[in-house]
C-alpha positions in Angstrom: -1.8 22.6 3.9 1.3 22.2 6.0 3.3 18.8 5.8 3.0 18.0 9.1 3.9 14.4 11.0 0.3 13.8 12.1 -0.5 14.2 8.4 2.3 11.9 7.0 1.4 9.2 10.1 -2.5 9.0 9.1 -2.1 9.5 5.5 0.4 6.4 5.9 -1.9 4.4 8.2 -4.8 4.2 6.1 -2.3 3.4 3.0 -1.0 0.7 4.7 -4.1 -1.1 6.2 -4.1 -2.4 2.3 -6.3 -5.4 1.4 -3.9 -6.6 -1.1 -1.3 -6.5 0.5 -2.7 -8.1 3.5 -4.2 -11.2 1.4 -0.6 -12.2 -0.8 1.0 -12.0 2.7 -1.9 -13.9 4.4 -1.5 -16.6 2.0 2.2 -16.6 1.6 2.0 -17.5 5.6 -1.0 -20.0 5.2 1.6 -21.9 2.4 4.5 -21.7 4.3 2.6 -23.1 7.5 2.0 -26.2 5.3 5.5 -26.7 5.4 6.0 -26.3 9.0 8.8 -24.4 8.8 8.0 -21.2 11.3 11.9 -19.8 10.8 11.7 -20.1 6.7 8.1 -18.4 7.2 9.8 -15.2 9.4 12.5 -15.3 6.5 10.8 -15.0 3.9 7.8 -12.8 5.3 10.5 -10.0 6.2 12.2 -10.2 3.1 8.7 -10.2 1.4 8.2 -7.2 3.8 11.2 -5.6 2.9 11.5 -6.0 -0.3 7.8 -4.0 -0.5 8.9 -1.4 1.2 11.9 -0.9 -0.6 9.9 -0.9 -4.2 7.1 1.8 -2.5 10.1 4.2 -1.2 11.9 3.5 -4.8 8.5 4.5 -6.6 7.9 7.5 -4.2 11.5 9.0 -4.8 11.2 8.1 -8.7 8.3 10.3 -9.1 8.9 13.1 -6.3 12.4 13.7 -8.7 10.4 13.7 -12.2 7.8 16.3 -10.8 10.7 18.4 -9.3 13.2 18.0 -12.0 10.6 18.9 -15.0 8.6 21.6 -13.1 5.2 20.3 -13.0 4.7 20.8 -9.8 1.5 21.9 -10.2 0.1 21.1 -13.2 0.9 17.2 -11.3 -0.4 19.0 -7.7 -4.2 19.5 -9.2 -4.1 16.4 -11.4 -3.6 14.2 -8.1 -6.4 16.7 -6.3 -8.6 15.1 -9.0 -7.4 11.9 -9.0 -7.8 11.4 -5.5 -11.1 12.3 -5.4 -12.2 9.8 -8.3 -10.1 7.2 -6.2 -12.1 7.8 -3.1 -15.4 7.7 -5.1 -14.4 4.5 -6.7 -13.4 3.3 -3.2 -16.8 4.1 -1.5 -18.6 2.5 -4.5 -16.6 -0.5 -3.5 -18.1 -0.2 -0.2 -21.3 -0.6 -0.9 -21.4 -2.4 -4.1 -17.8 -4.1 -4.7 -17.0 -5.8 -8.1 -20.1 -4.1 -9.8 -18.0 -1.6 -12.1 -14.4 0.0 -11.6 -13.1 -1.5 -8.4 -9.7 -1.2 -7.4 -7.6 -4.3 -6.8 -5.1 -6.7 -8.2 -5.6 -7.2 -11.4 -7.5 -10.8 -11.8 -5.1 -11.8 -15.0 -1.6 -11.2 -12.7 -3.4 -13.6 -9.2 -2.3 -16.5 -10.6 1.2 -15.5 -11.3 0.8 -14.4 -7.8 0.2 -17.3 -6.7 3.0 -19.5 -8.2 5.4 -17.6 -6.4 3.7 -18.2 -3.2 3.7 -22.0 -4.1 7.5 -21.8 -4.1 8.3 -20.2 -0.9 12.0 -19.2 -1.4 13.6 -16.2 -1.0 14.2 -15.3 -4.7 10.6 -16.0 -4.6 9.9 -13.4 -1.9 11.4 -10.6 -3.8 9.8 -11.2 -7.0 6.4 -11.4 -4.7 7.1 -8.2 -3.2 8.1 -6.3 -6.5 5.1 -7.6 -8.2 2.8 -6.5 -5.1 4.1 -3.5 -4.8 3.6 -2.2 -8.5 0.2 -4.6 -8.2 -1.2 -2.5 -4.9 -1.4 1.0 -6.1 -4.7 1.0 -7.7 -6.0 -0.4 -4.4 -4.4 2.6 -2.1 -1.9 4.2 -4.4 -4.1 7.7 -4.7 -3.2 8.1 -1.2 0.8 8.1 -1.7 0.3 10.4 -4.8 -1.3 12.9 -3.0 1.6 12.9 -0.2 4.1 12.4 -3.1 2.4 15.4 -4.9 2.4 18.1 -1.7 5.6 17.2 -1.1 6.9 18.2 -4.4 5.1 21.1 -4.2 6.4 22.3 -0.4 9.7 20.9 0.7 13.1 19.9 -0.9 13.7 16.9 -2.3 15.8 15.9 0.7 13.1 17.1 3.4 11.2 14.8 0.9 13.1 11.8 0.8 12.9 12.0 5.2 9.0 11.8 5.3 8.5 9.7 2.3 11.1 7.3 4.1 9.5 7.6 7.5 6.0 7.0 6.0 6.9 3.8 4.0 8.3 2.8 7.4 4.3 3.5 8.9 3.3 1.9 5.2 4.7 -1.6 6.0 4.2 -1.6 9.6 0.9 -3.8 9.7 2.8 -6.1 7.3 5.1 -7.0 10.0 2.7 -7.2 12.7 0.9 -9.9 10.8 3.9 -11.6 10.5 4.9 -11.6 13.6 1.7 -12.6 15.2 1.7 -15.7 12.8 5.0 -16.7 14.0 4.1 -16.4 17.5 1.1 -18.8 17.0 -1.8 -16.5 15.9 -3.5 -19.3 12.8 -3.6 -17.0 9.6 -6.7 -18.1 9.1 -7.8 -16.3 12.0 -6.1 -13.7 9.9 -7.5 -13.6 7.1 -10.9 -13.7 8.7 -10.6 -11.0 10.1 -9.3 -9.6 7.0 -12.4 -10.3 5.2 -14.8 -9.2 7.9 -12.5 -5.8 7.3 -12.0 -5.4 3.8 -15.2 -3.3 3.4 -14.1 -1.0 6.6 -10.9 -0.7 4.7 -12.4 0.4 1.8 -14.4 3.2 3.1 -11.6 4.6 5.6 -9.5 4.9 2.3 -12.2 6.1 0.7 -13.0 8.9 2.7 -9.4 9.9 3.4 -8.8 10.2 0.1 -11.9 12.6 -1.1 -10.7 14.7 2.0 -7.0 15.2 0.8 -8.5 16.4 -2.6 -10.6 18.7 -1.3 -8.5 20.0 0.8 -6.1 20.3 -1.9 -8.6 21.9 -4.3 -9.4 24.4 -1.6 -5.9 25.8 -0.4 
């Protein structure tokens, strides 16, 4: 399997279209609109923004190194096969029968710590929000990036590496801002988050299925 840019651009797209993600920023906009401050909102939705896309590249390097630096390349290149397929199962499961089970999403015990950084709505608040997302998000979609992270390490250098895993965090966060900027120009989050729910099972399955196909397709070349 080449690394090619149509592979990086989908595997990113269905990474990003995230549910969690989606809902802490749906409801960091829904609080902030309470406020009826539009300009804090943009502030502190693109530092939320930022700050999760900074955390996902960080991650992404972190491991690309450790795999590189201690040669398990491909003892790491079958385990994420495996894993990704498990991941997709679990994903499908949730689209038919979500919460019975394993189901991937943030953890219930860490929603309300979530939440009381929402209620603040500062900026120091928006950074803690987006490191604790970002680390909170991977069971949802993280197979996904471990499989990119894991055929990376296994065909390019670490600083042809670095370029895609920067580009596709750049795909990654995309929606993110979109929402955001939809809200600001007058779109009601609760439209939003309608739509999100009316989604969330779509999601599921399009992550689902991308993610048994990567670890196939890794098993097989």
């Amino acid at each position: 399997m080449d690394i090619t840019i149509p592979l990086i651009v989908g595997s990113a797209v269905v990474d990003s279209i995230n549910p969690c993600a989606f809902a802490v920023l749906i409801f960091l906009i829904l609080y902030l609109i309470t406020v009826k401050n539009k300009k804090k909102m943009l502030q502190i939705g693109l530092v939320y923004i930022f700050v999760v896309f900074l955390v996902y590249l960080a991650a992404g390097l972190g491991l690309l190194t450790f795999i590189q630096s201690f040669t398990l390349t491909k003892f790491f290149y079958y385990f994420t096969a495996v894993l990704s397929i498990v991941l997709g199962l679990i994903n499908l499961k949730d689209y038919f029968w979500y919460g019975k089970g394993i189901s991937l999403a943030i953890p219930a015990s860490q929603k309300e710590r979530l939440n009381k950084y929402i209620k603040k709505a500062t900026l120091p608040a928006a950074i803690v929000l987006g490191v604790l997302v970002a680390f909170f998000e991977l069971p949802c979609t993280g197979g996904v990036y471990l499989a990119i992270i894991s055929l990376l390490a296994s065909r390019e250098t670490w600083m042809v590496a670095f370029g895609y895993l920067f580009f596709y965090n750049i795909i990654f966060v995309a929606p993110l801002l979109i929402i955001l900027l939809v809200a600001y120009k007058g779109l009601s989050p609760e439209k939003i988050e309608k739509w999100r729910q009316a989604q969330k099972k779509t999601m599921r399955l399009a992550i689902g299925l991308v993610l048994i196909a990567l670890g196939v397709l890794m098993l097989a070349i």
